[in-house]
Structures are given as structure tokens and as C-alpha cells.
C-alpha positions in Angstrom: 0.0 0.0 0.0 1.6 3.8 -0.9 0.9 6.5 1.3 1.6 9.6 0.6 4.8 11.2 2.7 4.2 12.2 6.3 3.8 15.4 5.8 0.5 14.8 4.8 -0.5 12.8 7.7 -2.6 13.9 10.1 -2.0 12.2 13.6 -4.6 11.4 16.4 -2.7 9.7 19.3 -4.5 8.1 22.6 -7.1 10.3 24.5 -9.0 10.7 27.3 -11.6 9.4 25.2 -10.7 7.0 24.2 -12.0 3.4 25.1 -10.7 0.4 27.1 -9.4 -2.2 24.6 -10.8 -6.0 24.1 -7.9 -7.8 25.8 -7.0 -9.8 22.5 -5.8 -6.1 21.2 -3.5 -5.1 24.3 -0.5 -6.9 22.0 -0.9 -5.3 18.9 2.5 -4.1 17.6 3.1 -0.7 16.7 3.7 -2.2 12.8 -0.3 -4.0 12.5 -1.6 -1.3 10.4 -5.6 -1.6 10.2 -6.4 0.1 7.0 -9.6 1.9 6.2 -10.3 3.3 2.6 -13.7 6.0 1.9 -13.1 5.9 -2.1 -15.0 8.7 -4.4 -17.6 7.5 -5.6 -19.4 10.5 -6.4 -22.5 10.3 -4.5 -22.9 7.1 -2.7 -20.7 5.1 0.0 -17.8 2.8 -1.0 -15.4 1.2 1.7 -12.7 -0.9 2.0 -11.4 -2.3 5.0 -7.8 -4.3 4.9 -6.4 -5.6 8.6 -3.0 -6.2 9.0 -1.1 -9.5 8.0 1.7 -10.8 10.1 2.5 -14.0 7.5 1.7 -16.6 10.2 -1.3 -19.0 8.6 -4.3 -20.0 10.8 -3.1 -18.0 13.7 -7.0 -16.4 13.9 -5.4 -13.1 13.8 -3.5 -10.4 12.0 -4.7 -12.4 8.8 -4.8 -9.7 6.0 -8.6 -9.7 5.6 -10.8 -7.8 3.4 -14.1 -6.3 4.2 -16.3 -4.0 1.9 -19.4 -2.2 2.6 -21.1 -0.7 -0.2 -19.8 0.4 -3.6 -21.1 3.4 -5.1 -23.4 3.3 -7.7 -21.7 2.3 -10.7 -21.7 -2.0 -11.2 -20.7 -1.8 -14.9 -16.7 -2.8 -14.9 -16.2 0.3 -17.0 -17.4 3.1 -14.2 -17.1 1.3 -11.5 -14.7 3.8 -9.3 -14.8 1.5 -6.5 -13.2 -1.8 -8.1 -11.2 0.2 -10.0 -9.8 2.1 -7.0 -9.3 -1.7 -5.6 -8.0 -3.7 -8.7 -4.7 -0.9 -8.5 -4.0 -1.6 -4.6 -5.5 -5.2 -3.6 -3.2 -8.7 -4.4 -4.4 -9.8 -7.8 -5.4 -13.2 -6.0 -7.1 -11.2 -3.0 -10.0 -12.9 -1.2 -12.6 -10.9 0.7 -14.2 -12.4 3.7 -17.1 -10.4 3.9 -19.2 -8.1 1.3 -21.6 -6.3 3.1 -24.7 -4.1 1.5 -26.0 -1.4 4.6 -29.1 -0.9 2.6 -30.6 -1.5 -0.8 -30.4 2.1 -2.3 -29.2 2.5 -6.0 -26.1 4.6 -4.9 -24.5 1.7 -2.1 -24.7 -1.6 -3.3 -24.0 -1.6 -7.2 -21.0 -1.3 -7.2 -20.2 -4.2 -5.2 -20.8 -6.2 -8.2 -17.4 -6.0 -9.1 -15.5 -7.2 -5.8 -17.7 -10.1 -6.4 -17.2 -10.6 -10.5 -13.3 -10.0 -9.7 -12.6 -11.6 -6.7 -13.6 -14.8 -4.5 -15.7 -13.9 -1.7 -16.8 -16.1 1.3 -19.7 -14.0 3.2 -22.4 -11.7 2.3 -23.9 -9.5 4.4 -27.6 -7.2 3.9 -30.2 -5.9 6.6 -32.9 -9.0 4.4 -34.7 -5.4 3.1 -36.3 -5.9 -0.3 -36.3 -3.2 -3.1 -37.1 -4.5 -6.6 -36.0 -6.1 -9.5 -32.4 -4.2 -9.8 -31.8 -5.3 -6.6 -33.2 -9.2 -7.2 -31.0 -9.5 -9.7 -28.1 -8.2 -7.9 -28.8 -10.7 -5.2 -28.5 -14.2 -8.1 -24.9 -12.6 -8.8 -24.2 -12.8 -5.0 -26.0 -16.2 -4.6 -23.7 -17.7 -8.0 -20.6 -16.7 -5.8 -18.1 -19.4 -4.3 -15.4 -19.5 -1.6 -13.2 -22.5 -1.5 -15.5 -24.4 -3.9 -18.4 -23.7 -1.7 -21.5 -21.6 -2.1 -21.0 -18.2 -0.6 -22.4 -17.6 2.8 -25.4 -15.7 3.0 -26.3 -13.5 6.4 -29.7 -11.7 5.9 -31.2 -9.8 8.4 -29.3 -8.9 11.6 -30.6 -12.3 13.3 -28.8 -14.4 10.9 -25.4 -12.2 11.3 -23.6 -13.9 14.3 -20.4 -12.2 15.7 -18.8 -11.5 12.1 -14.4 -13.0 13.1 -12.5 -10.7 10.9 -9.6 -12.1 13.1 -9.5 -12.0 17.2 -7.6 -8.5 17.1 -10.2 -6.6 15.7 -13.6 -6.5 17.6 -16.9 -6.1 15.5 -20.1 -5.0 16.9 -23.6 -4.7 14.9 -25.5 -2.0 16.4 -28.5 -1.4 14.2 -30.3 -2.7 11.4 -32.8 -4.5 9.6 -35.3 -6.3 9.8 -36.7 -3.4 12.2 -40.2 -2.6 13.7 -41.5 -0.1 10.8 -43.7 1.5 13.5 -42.4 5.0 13.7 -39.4 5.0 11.0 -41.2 6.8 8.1 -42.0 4.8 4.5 -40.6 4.4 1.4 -37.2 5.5 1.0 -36.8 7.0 4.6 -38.1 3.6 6.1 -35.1 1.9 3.8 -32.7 4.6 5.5 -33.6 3.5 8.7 -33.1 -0.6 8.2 -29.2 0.6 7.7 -26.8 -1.5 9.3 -24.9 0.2 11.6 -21.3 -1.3 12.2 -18.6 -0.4 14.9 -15.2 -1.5 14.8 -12.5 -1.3 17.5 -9.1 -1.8 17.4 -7.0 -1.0 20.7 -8.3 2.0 21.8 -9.2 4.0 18.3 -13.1 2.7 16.7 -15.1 3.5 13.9 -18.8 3.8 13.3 -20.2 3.3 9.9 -23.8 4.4 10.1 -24.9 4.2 6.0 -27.7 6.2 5.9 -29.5 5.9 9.0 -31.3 8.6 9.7 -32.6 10.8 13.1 -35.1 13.3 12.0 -37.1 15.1 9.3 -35.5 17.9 7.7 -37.4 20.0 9.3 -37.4 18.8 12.4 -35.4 20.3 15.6 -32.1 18.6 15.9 -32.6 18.4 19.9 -35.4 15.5 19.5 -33.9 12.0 17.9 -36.4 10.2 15.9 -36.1 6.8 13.8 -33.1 4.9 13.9 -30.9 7.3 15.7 -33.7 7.2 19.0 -33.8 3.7 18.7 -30.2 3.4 19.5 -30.0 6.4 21.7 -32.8 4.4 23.6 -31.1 2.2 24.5 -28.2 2.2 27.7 -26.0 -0.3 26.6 -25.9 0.4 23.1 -25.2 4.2 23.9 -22.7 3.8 26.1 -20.8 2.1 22.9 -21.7 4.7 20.3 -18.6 7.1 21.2 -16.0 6.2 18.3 -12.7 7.4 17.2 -14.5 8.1 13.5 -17.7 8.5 12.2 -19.0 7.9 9.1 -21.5 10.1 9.3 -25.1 9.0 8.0 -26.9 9.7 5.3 -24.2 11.7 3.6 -24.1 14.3 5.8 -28.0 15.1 5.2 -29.6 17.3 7.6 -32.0 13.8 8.0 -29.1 13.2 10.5 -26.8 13.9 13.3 -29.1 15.1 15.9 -27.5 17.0 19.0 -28.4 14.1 21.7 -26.5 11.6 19.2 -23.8 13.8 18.4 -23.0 13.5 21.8 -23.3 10.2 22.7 -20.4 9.3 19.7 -18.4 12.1 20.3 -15.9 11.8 17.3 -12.7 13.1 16.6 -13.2 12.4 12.5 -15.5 12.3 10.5 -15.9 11.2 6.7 -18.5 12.5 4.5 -19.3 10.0 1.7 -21.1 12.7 -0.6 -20.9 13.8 -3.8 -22.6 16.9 -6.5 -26.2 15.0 -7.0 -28.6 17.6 -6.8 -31.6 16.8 -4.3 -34.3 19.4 -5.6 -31.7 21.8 -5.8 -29.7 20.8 -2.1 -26.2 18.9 -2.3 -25.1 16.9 0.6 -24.0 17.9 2.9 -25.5 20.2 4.8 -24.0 22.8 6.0 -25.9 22.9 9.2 -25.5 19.2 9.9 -21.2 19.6 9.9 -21.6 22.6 11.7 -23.5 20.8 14.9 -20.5 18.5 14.6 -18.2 21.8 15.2 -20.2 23.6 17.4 -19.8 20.0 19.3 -16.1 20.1 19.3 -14.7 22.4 17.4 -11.5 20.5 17.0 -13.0 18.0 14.8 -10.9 17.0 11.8 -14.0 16.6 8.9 -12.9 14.6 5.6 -15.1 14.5 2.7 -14.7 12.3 -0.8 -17.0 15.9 -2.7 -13.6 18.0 -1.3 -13.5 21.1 -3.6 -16.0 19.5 -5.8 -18.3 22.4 -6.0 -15.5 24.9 -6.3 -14.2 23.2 -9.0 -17.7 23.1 -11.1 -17.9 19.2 -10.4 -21.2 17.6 -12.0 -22.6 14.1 -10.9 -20.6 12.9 -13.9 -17.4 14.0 -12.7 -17.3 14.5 -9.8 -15.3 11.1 -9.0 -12.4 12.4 -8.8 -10.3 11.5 -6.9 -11.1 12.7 -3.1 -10.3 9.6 -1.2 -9.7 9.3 2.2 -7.7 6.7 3.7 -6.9 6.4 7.6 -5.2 3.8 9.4 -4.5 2.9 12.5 -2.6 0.3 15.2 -4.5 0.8 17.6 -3.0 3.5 19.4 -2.7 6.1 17.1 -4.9 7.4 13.6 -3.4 8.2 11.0 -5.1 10.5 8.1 -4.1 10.8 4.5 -6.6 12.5 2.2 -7.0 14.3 -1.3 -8.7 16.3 -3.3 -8.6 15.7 -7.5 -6.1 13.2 -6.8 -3.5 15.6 -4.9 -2.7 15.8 -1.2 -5.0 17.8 0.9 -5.3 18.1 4.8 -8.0 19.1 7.1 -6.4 22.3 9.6 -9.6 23.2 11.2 -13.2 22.7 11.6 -15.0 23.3 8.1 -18.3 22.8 7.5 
């Protein structure tokens, strides 16, 4: 893997806030680089996960595994930003242990079609929400794949998921996600939003929470009051007491839908990663200003990392704007490390932007 020279790093060493470890991760070495990639997409979600590999076979850690969840919007081979962003970086012979879809919109799970086209992959994860025939027919190319000569592994809805072993040094929790009560969490679209899965990950004392685009309010709602999937989890003690993260993948692409004040709070982030791009919502691009801005009025120290960086400066389009912005942090577990870009080129985050 390149990175790009440490002068473009931005470093986040152990905090107050941060979390007591799983034991298994007290001996990570200073060298087990967990590696977390946001690729442009445009407007969608795309993420790559790579853990550390330490060359010792059936150990049950430090195995170099690959995890995706979503892909962007683009499954054709020929756009496809995400598999093309991976077919330059992976092994050519790289296996991926788990695909996972957070929900069955149009601009998260098609591109996933090409990790599983390219590359052998052994489980499949979605919240079991249905969405039409596009997305029917994306499921027969994820029932046709094979992992060691064996039918792929299929975990549909979050009572089918198990504890996900992406090796004993990294510590997954499912938080959220369909099947869900639809009492309460809106219809159509918004009720999809809400049947998100919502992942944390901790390794040593940093930990990441992907939310896809789980949602907390209308947009004309107060941010003080949580509503949908955000109260659900917020309702909850145990749950909330494991929201505060390291980084947030903030929901819903930074729409004002999200990020209400109580939850804010509750995760407490040092990062966060805006998966957006320029598709025009009625005339609003995401994200909204007022949703990064509760994040800095928060903590105004938070570092915020977007894959639409200088998109609309530059005159980006939703059919270029791809370009580049990716954001890729690692970590070994006691310190986060930052490296992000805009159009390709080297670009750091100095101060709270929204």
C-alpha cells in the first residue's frame, strides 16, 4: 500500500476518550496497520477495510482480511470507481471475507458487483430489506458466488449475522439494522434509511462507526429530539454507552436527516468522513452545512474529511465528480493516521470546516 509522505499525515494519538481495549488487542504491535479506505464514488458510500497480515497462517489473527461495505453506484466494470480504486491496490489473488450491503439504495450496493465478479468472496452481508427487481438481480450474482469451492455464505437480516471473526484483534459490533419494527421510522425511501446497518469496529483504543444512511429526524425537524433509527439506539443504555468512536461515518451523507444533538454527543468523534458527492436533491447537495456545523459547534476541534472536497469549487457535476477525493486512515490501535485528497492531490484538514 503507498501513502503519501508524512507530511500529509494527520496524527490522532491516545485520548482521554478513548475506550478500554478487548484484551486480544492489548499486544498489537506498533507495525499492525488496520487500513480503512472511503473511495470517491461521487455520490454514494464505497469502503474498503484491509487488517494487518503478520504472515503466520491459521493464527486467527492479523490475517490480511478484506471487508467492503457498499460500492457506489456504478456495477458496470467500465465506471465502476470503486473496483477500480481496488484492482490498482489489492493482491491480484485477494479474497474478501465479507461483502456487506448497509441498505438496498441505488447509490451503495452496485458497485459491489465488481469485488464479487473479480474476486472470490466467502460472506455476504444485507439488513434482508427488499427493493425491486435491480436489486433481485443483484442478489443471483451474490448467490452464483463461491469460496473455497463452496457456495457463498449468506447472512440476511441482523438475526442471521452472528459475531462477524475478521480475526481476534479486531472487535466487531452490529449495532443497528434490519429487519426493524417499521412503526415509527417513516415509509418508502426514509423507512429503507432506517433498516441501515450500523457497524462499529474497535481496534485498541481507536473505533469506527459506519452508520450508511441511518437517519434521526425530518428535515425540518429540531435537531434536539432524535427520531427513527438514531432514537432507537440512543434508547437504549447499553448500546449508547458504545456509540462514542474514534470516527464517524457520518449517515446519510451528511444530510440534515441526521446527526441530531443528543446523538452527536453520545459518539463524540474526533473524525468524520463524509461519503457525498454533486447529485442535486431538488436543488440541495449533501451535505449540509448545518449538519457539519452541529459537529463543530460540538467540538470544534474536529478533523471533517469529505470524498465531494472542492468538488463544487471546481464546477464538479454528478458525472465527474469522482475524482479522486479519497480518504484513507489507518490505525494500530493507538494512534490514527489520516491521508486525504482532493482531484487526486494531497490535501489536509487544519480546522473545523463545515
Amino acid at each position: 500500500m503507498r501513502f503519501a509522505p508524512a507530511l500529509f499525515l494527520i496524527v490522532l494519538t491516545t485520548s482521554s476518550r478513548a475506550q478500554t481495549p478487548p484484551r486480544d488487542t492489548l499486544s498489537i504491535p506498533d507495525t499492525a496497520w488496520l487500513e480503512i479506505h472511503f473511495v470517491d464514488v461521487g455520490q454514494g458510500d464505497a469502503i474498503w477495510i484491509r487488517t494487518w497480515n503478520d504472515g503466520v497462517a491459521d493464527n486467527g489473527r492479523f490475517d490480511g482480511r478484506n471487508i467492503t461495505i457498499d460500492g457506489g453506484p456504478n456495477g458496470s466494470d467500465g465506471s465502476n470507481s470503486f473496483l477500480k480504486y481496488i484492482r490498482e491496490r489489492a493482491q491480484p489473488d485477494a479474497r474478501f471475507d465479507a461483502v456487506i450491503v448497509s441498505h438496498p439504495h441505488d447509490d451503495h450496493y452496485p458497485g459491489a458487483l465488481g469485488v464479487l465478479r473479480h474476486y472470490e468472496v466467502c460472506n455476504y452481508y444485507d439488513g434482508d430489506t427488499p427493493n425491486g427487481s435491480r436489486f433481485n438481480q443483484f442478489l443471483d450474482t451474490v448467490r452464483s458466488e463461491q469460496c473455497d469451492g463452496h457456495p457463498i455464505r449468506l447472512h440476511r437480516g441482523r438475526t442471521n449475522f452472528g459475531t462477524p471473526d475478521w480475526g481476534s484483534e479486531l472487535q466487531v459490533a452490529l449495532l443497528w439494522g434490519a429487519p426493524i419494527d417499521p412503526t415509527g421510522m417513516g415509509s418508502g425511501g426514509t423507512l429503507i434509511n432506517n433498516g441501515s446497518l450500523v457497524i462499529k469496529l474497535t481496534y485498541g483504543t481507536q473505533s469506527f462507526l459506519f452508520m450508511g444512511d441511518a437517519e434521526g429526524k425530518e428535515r425540518d425537524d429540531p435537531a434536539t429530539t432524535p427520531r427513527y433509527a438514531e432514537a432507537r439506539l440512543l434508547s437504549d443504555s447499553v448500546t449508547e454507552s458504545r456509540l462514542k468512536s474514534t470516527v464517524l461515518k457520518i449517515a446519510h451523507h451528511g444530510s440534515e436527516t441526521s446527526s441530531t444533538l443528543p446523538f452527536i454527543r453520545a459518539v463524540d468523534p474526533e473524525v468524520l468522513v463524509v461519503s457525498s458527492g454533486r447529485e442535486s436533491y431538488s436543488g440541495t447537495f449533501l451535505p449540509d452545512r448545518s449538519t457539519l456545523q452541529r459537529y463543530c459547534t460540538h467540538n470544534p476541534q474536529v478533523r471533517i474529511y469529505r470524498t465531494d472536497q472542492d468538488d463544487a469549487a471546481e464546477g464538479r457535476t454528478a458525472a465527474t465528480d469522482n475524482d479522486g477525493d479519497h480518504v484513507v486512515i489507518r490505525t494500530n490501535g493507538k494512534r490514527t493516521e489520516i491521508v486525504a485528497r482532493s482531484a487526486g492531490q494531497p490535501w489536509t484538514a487544519t480546522a473545523c470546516t463545515p
